[in-house]
PDB file of N, H, CA, C and O in Angstrom:
ATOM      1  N   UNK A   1       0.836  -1.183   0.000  1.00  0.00           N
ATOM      2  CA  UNK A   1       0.000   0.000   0.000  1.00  0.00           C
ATOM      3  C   UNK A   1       0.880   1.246   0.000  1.00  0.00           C
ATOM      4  O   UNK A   1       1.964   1.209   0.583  1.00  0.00           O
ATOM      5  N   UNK A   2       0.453   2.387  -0.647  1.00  0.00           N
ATOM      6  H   UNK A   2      -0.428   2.418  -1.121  1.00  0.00           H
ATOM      7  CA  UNK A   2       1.118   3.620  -0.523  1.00  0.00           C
ATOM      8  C   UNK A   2       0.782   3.904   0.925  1.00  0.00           C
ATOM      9  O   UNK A   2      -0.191   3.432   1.514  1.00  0.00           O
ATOM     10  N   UNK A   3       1.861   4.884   1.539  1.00  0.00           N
ATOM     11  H   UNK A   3       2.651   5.267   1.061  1.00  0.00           H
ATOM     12  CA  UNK A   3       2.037   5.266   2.414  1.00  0.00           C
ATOM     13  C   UNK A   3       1.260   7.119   2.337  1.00  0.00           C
ATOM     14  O   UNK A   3       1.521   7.802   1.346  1.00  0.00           O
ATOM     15  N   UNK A   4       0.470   7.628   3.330  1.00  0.00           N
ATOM     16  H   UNK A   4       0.258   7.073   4.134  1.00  0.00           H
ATOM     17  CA  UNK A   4       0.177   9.234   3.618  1.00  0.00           C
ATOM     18  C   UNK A   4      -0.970   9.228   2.740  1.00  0.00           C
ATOM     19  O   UNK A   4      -1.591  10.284   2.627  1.00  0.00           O
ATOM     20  N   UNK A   5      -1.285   8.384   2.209  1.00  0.00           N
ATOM     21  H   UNK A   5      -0.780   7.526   2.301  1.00  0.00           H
ATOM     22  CA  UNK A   5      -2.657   8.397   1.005  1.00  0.00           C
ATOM     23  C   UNK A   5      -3.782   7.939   2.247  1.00  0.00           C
ATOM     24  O   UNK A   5      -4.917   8.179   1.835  1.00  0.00           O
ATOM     25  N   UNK A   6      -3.789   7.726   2.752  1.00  0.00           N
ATOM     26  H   UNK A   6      -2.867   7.531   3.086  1.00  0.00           H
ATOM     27  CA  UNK A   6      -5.075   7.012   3.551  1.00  0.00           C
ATOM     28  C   UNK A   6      -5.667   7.859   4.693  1.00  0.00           C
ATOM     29  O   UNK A   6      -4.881   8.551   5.339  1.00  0.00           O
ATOM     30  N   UNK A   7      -6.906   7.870   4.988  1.00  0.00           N
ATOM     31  H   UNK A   7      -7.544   7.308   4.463  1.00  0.00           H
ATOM     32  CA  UNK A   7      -7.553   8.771   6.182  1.00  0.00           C
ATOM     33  C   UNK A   7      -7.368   8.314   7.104  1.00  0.00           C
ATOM     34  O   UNK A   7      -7.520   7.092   7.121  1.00  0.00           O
ATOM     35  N   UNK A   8      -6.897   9.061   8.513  1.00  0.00           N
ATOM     36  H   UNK A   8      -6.773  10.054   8.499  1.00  0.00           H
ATOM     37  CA  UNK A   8      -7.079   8.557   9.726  1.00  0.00           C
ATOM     38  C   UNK A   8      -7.799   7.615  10.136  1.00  0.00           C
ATOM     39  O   UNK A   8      -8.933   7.734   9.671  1.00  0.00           O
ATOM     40  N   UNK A   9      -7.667   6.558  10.913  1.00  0.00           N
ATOM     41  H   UNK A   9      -6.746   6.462  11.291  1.00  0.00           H
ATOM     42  CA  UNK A   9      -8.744   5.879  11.266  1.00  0.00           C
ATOM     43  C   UNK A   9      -9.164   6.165  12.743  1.00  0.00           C
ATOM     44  O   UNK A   9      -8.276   6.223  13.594  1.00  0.00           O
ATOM     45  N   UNK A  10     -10.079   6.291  12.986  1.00  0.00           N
ATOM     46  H   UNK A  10     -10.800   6.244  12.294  1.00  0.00           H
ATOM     47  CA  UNK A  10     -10.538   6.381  14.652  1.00  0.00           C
ATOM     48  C   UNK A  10     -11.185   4.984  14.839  1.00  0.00           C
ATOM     49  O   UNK A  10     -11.947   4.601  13.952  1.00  0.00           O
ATOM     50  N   UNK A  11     -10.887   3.967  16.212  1.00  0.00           N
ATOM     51  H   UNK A  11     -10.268   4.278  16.932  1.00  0.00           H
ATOM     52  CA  UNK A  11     -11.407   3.099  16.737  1.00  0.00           C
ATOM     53  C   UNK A  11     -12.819   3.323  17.531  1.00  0.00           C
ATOM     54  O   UNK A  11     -13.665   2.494  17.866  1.00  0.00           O
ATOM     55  N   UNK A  12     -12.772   4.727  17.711  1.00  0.00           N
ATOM     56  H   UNK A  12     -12.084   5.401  17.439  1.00  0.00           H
ATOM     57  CA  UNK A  12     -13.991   5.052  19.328  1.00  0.00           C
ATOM     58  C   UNK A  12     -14.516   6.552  18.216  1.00  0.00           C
ATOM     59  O   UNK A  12     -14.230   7.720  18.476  1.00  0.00           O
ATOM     60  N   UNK A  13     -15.211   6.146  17.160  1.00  0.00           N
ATOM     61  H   UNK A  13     -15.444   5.197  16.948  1.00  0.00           H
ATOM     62  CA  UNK A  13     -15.891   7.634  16.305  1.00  0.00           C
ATOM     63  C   UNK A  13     -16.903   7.171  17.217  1.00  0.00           C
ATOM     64  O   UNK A  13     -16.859   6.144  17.894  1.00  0.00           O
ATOM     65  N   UNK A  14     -17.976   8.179  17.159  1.00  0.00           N
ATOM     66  H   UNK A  14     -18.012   9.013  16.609  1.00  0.00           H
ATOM     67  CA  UNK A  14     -19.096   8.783  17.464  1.00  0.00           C
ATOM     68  C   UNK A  14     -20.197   8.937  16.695  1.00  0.00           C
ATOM     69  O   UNK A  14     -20.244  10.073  16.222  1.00  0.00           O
ATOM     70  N   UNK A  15     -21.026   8.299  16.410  1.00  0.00           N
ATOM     71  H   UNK A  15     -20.988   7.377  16.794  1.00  0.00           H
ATOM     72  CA  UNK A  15     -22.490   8.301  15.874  1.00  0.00           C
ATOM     73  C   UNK A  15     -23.458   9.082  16.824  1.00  0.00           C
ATOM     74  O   UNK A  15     -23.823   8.620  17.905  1.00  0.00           O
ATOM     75  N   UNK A  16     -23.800  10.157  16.396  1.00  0.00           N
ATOM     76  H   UNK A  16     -23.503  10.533  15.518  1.00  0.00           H
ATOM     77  CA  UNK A  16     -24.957  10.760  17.223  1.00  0.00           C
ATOM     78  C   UNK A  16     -26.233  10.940  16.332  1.00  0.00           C
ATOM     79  O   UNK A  16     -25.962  11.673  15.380  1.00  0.00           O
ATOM     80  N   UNK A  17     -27.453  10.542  16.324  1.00  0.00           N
ATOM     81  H   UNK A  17     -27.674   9.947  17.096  1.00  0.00           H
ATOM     82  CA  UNK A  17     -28.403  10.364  16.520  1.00  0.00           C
ATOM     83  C   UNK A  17     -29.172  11.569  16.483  1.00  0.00           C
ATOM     84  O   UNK A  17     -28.827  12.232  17.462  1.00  0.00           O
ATOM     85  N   UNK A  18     -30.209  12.283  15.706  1.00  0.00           N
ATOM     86  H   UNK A  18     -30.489  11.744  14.911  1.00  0.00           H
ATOM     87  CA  UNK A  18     -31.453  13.283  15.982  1.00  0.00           C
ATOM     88  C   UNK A  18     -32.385  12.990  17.085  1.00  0.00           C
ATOM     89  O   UNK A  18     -32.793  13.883  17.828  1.00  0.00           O
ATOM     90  N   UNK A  19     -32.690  11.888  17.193  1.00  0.00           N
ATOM     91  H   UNK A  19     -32.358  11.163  16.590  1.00  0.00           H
ATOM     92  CA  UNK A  19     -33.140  11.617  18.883  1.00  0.00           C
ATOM     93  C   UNK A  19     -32.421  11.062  19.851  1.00  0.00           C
ATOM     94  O   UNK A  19     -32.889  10.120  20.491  1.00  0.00           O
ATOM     95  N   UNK A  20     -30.874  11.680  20.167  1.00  0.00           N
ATOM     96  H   UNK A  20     -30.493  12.444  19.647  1.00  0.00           H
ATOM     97  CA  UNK A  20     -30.298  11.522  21.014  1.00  0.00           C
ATOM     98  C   UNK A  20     -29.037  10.272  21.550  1.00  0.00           C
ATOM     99  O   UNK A  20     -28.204  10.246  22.455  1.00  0.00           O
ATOM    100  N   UNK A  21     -29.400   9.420  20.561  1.00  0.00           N
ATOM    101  H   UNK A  21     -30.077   9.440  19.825  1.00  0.00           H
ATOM    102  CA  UNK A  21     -28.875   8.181  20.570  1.00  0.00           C
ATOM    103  C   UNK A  21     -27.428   8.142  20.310  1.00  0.00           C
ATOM    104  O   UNK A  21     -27.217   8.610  19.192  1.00  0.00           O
ATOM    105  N   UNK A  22     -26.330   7.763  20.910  1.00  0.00           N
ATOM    106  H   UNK A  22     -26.501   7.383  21.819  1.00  0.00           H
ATOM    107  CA  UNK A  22     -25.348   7.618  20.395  1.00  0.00           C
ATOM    108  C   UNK A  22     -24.017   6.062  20.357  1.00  0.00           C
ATOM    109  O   UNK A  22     -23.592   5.509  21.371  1.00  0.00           O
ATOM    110  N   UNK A  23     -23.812   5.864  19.580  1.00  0.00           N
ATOM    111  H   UNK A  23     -24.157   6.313  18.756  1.00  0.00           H
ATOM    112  CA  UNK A  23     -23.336   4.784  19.203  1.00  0.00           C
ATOM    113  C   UNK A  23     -21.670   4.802  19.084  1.00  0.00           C
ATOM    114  O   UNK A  23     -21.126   5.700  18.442  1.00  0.00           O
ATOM    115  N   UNK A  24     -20.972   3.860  19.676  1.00  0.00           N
ATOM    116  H   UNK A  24     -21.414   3.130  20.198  1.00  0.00           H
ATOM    117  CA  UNK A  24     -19.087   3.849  19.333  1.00  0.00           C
ATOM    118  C   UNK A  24     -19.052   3.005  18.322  1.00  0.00           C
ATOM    119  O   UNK A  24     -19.426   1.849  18.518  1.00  0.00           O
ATOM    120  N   UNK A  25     -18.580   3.428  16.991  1.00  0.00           N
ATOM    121  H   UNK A  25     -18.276   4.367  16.832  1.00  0.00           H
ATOM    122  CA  UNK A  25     -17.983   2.693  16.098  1.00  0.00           C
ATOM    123  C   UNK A  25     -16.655   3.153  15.430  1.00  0.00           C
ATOM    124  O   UNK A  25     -16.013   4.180  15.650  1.00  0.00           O
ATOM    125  N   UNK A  26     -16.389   2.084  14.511  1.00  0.00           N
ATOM    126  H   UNK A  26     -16.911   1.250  14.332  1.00  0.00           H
ATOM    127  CA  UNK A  26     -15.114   2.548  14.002  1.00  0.00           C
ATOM    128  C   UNK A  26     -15.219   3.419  13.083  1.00  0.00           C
ATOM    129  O   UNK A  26     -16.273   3.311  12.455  1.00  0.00           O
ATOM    130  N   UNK A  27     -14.252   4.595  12.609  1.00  0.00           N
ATOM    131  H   UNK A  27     -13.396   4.682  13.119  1.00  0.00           H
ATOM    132  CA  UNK A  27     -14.543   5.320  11.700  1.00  0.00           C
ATOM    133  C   UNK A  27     -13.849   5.661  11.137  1.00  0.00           C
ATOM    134  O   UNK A  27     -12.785   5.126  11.449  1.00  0.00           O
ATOM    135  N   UNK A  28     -13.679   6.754   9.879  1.00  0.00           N
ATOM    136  H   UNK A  28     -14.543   7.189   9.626  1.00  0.00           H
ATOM    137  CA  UNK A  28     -12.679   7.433   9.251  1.00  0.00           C
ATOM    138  C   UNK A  28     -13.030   9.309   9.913  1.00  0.00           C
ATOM    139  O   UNK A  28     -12.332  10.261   9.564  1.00  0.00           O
ATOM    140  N   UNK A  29     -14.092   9.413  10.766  1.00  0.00           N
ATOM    141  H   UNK A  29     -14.659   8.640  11.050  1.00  0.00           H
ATOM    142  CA  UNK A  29     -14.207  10.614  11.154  1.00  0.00           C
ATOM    143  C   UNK A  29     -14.325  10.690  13.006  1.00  0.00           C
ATOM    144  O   UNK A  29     -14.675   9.648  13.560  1.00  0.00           O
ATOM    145  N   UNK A  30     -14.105  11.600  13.652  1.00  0.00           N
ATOM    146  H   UNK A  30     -13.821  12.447  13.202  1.00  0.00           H
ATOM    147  CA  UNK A  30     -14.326  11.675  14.787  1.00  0.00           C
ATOM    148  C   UNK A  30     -15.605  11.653  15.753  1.00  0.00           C
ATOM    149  O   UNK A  30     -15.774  11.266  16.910  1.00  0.00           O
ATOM    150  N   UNK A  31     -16.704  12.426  14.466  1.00  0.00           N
ATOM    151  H   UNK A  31     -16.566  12.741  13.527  1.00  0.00           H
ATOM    152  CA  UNK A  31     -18.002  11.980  14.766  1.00  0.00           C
ATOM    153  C   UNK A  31     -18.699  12.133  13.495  1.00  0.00           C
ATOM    154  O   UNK A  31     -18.341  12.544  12.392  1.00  0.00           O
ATOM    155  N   UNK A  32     -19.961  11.618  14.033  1.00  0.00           N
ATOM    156  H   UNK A  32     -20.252  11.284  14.929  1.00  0.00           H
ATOM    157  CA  UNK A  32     -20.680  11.375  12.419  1.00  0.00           C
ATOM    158  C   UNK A  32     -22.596  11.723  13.159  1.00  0.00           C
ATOM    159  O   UNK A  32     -22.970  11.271  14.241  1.00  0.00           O
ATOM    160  N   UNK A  33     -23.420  12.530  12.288  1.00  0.00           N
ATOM    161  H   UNK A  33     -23.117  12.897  11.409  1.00  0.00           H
ATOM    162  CA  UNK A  33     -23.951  12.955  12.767  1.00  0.00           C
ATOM    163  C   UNK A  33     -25.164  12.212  11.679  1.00  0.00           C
ATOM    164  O   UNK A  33     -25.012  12.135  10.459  1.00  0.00           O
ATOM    165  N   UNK A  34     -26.244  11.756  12.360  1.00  0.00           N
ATOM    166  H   UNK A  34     -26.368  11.818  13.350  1.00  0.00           H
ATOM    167  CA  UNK A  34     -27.132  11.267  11.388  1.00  0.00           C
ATOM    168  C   UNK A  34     -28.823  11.505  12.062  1.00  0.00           C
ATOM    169  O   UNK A  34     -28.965  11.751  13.259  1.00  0.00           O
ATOM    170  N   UNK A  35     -30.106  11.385  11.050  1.00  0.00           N
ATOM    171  H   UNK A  35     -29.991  11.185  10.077  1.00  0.00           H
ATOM    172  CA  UNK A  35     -31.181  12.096  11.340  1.00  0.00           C
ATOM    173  C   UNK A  35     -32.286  10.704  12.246  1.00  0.00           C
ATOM    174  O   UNK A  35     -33.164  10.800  13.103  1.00  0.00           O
ATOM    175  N   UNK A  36     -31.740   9.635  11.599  1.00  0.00           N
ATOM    176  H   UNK A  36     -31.027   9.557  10.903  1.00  0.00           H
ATOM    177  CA  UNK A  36     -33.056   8.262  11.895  1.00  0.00           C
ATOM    178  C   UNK A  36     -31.459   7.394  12.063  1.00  0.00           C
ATOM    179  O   UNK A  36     -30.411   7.396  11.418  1.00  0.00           O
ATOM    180  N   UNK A  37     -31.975   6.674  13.332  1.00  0.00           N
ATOM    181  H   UNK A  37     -32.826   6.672  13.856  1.00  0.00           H
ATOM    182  CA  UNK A  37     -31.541   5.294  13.787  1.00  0.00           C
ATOM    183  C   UNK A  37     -32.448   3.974  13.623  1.00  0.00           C
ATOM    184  O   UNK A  37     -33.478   3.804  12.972  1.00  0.00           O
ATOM    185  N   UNK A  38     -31.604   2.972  14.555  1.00  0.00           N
ATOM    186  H   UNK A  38     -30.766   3.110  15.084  1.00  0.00           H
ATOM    187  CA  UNK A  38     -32.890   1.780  14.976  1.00  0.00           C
ATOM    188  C   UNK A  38     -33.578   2.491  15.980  1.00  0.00           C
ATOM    189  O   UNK A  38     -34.797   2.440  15.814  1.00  0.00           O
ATOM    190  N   UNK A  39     -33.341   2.913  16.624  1.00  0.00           N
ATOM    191  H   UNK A  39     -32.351   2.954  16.759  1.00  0.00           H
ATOM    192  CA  UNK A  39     -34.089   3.694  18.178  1.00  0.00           C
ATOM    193  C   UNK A  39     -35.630   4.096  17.429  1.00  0.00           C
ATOM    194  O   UNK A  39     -36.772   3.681  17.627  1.00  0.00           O
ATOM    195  N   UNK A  40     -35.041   5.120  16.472  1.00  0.00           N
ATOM    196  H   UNK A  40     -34.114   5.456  16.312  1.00  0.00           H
ATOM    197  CA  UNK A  40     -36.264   6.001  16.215  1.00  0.00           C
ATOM    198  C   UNK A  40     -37.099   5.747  14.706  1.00  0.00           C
ATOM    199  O   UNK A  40     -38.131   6.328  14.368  1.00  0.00           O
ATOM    200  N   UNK A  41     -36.341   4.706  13.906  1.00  0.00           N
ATOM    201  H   UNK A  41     -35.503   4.235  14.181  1.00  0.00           H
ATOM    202  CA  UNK A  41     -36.756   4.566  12.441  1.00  0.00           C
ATOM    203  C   UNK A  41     -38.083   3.715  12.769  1.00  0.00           C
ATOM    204  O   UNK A  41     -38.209   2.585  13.242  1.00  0.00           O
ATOM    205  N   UNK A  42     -38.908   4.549  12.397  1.00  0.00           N
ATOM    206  H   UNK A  42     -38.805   5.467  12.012  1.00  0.00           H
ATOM    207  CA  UNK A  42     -40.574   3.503  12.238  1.00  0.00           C
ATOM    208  C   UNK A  42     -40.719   1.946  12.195  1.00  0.00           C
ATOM    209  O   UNK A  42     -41.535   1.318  12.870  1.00  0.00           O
ATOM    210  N   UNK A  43     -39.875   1.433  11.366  1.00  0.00           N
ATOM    211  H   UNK A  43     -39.212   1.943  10.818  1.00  0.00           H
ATOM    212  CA  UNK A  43     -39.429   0.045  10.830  1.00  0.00           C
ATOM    213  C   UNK A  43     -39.333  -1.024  12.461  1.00  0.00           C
ATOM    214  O   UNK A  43     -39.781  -2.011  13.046  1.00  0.00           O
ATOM    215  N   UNK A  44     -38.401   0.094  12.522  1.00  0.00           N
ATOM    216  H   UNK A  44     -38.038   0.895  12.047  1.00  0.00           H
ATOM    217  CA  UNK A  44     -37.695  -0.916  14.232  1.00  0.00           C
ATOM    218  C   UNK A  44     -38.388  -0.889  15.149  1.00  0.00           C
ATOM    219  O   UNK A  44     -38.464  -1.804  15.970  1.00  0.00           O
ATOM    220  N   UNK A  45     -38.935   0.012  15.181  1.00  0.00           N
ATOM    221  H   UNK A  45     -38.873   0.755  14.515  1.00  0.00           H
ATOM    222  CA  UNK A  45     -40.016   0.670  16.682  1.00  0.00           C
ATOM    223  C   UNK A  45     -41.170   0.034  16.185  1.00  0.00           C
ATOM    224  O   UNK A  45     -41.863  -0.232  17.167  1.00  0.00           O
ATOM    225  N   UNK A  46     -41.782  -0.383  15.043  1.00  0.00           N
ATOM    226  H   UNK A  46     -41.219  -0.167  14.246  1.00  0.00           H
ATOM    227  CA  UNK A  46     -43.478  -0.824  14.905  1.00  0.00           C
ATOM    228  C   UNK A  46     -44.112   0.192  15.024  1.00  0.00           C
ATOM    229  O   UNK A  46     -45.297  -0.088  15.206  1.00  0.00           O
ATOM    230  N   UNK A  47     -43.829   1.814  15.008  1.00  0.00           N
ATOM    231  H   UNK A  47     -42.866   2.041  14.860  1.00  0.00           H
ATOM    232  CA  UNK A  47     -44.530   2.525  15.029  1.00  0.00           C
ATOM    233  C   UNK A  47     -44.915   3.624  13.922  1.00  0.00           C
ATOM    234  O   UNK A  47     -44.873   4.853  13.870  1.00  0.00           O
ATOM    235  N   UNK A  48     -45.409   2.329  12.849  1.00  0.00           N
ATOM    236  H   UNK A  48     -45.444   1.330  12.891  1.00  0.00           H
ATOM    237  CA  UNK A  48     -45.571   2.949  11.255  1.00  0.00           C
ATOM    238  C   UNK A  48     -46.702   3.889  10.822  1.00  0.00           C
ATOM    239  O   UNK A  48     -47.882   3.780  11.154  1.00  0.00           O
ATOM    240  N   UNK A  49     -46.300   4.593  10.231  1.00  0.00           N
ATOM    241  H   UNK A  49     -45.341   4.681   9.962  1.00  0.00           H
ATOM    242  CA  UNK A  49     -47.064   5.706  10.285  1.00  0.00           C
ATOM    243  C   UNK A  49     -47.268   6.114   8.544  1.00  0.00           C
ATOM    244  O   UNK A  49     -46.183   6.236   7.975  1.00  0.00           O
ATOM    245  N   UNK A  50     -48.111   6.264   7.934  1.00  0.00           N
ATOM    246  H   UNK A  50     -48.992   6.164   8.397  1.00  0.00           H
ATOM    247  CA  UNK A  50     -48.654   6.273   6.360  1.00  0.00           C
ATOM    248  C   UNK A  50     -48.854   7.695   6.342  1.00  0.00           C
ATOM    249  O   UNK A  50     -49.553   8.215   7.212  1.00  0.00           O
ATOM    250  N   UNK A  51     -48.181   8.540   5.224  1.00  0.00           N
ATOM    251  H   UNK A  51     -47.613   8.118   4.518  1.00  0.00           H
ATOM    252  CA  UNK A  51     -48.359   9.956   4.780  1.00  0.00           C
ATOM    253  C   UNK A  51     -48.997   9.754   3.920  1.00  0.00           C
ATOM    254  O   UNK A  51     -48.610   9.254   2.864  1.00  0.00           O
ATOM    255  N   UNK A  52     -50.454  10.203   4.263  1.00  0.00           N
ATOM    256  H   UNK A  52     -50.767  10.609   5.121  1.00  0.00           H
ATOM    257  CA  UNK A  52     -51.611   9.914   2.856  1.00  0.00           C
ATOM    258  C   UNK A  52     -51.840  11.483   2.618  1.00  0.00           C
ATOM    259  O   UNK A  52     -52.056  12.337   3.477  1.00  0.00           O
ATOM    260  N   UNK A  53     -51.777  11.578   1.778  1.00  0.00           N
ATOM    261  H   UNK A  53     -51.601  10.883   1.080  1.00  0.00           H
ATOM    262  CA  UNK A  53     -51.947  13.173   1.225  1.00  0.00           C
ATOM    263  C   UNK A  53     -52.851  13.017  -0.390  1.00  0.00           C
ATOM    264  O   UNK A  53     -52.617  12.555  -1.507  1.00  0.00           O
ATOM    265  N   UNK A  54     -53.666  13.519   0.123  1.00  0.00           N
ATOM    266  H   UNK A  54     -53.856  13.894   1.030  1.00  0.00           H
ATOM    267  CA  UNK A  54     -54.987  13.615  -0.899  1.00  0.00           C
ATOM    268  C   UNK A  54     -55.423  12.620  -1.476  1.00  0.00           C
ATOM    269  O   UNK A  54     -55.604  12.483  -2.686  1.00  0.00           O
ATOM    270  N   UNK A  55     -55.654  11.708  -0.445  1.00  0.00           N
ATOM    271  H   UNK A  55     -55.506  11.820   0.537  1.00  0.00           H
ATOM    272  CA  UNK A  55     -56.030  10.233  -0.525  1.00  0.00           C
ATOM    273  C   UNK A  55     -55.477   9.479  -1.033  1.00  0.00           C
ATOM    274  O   UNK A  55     -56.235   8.565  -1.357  1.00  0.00           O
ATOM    275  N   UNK A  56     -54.347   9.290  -1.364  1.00  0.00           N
ATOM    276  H   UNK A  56     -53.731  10.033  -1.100  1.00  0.00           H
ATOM    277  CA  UNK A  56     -53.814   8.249  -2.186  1.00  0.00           C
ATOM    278  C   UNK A  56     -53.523   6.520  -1.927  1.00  0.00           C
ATOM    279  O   UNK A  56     -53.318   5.503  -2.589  1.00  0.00           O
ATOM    280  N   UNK A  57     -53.662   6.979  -0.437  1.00  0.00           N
ATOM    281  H   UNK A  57     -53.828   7.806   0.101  1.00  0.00           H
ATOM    282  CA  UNK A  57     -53.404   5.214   0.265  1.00  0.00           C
ATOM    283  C   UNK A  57     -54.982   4.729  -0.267  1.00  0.00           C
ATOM    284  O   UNK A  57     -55.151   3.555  -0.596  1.00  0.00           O
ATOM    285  N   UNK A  58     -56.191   5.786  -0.329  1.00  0.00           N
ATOM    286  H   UNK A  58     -56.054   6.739  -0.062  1.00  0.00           H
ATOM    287  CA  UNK A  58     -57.390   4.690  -0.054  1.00  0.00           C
ATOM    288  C   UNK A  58     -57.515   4.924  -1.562  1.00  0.00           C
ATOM    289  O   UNK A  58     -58.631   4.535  -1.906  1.00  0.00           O
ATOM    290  N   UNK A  59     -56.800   5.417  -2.630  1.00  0.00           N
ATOM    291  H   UNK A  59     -55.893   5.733  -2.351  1.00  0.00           H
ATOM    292  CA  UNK A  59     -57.223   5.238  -4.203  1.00  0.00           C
ATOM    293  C   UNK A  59     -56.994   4.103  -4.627  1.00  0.00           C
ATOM    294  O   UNK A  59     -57.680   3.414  -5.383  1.00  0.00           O
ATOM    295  N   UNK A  60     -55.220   3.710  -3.753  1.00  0.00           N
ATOM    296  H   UNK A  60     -54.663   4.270  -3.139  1.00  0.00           H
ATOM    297  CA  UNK A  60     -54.396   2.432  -4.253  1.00  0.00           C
ATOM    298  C   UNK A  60     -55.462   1.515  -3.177  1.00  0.00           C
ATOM    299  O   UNK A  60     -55.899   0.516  -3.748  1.00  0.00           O
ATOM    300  N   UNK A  61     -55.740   1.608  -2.359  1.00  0.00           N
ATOM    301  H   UNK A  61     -55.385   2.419  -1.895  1.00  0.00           H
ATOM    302  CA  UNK A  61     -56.518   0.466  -1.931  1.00  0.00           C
ATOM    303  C   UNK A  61     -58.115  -0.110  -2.059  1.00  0.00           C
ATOM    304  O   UNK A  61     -58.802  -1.091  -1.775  1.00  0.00           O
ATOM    305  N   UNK A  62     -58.204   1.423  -2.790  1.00  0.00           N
ATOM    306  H   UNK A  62     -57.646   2.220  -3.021  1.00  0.00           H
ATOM    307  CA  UNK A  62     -59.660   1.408  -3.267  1.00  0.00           C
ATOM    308  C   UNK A  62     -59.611   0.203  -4.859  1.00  0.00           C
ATOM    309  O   UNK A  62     -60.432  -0.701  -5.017  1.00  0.00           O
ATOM    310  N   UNK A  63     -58.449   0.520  -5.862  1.00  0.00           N
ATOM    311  H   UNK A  63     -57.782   1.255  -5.734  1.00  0.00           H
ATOM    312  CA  UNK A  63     -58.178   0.180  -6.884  1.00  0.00           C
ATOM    313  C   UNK A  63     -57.509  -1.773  -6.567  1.00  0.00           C
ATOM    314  O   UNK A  63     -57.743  -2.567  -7.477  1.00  0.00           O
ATOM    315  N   UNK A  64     -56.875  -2.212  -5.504  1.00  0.00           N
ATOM    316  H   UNK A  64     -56.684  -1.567  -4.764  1.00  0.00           H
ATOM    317  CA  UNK A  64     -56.866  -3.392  -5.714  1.00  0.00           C
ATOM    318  C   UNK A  64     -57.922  -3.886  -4.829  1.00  0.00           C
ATOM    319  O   UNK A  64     -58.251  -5.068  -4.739  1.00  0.00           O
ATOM    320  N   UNK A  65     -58.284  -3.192  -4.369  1.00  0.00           N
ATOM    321  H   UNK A  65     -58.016  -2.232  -4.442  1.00  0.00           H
ATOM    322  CA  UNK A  65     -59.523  -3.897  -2.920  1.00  0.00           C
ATOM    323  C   UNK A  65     -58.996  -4.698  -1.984  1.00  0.00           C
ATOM    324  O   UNK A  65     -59.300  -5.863  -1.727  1.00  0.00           O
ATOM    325  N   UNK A  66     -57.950  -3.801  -1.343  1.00  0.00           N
ATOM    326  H   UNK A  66     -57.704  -2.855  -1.552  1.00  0.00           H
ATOM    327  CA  UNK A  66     -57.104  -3.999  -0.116  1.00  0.00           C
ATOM    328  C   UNK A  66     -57.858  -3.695   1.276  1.00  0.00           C
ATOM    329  O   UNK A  66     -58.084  -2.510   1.520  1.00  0.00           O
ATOM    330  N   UNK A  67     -58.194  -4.497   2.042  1.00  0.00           N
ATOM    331  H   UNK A  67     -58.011  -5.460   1.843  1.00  0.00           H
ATOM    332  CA  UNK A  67     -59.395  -3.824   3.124  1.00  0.00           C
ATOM    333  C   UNK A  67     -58.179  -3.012   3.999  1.00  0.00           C
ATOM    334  O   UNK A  67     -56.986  -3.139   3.726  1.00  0.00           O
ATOM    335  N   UNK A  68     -58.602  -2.313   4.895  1.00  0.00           N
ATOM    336  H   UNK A  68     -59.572  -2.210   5.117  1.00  0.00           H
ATOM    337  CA  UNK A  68     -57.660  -1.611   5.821  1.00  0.00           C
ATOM    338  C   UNK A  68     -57.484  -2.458   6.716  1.00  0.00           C
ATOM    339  O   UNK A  68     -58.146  -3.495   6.664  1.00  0.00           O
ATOM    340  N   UNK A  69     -56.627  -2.269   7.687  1.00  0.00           N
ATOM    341  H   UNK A  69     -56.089  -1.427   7.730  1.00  0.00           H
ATOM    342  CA  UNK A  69     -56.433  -3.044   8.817  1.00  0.00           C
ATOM    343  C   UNK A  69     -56.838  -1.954  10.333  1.00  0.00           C
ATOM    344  O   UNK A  69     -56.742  -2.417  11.470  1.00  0.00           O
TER     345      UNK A  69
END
C-alpha cells in the first residue's frame, strides 16, 4: 500500500443520533452525525405511520380492494 494516502482511522468515532442516541464505532471521522436510527426509524419501533396526502393510500386500496387493517 502507498504510504500518507489514507484517512485517519478512529477506533472510538461517534455516531450521534437526531433523537439523542449515540453509538461507538469505528470510523474514518471523529463523529458522524445522522437524522433516523434503529431507536427512532418507524421500521424498528413498529410505530408505522402512512403519509396519505390527498387520498392516495385509499385510491391504491380502493383500486386493488385492499381492506384496511
Amino acid at each position: 500500500m502507498k504510504t500518507e494516502i489514507h484517512p485517519e482511522y478512529f477506533m472510538d468515532a461517534v455516531v450521534k443520533c437526531a433523537c439523542g442516541t449515540e453509538y461507538k464505532i469505528p470510523g474514518a471521522t471523529k463523529e458522524i452525525h445522522i437524522e433516523v436510527c434503529s431507536n427512532c426509524h418507524p421500521f424498528f419501533t413498529g410505530n408505522d405511520r402512512i403519509m396519505d396526502t390527498e387520498g392516495r393510500v385509499e385510491k391504491f386500496r380502493k383500486r386493488f380492494k385492499l381492506e384496511k387493517k
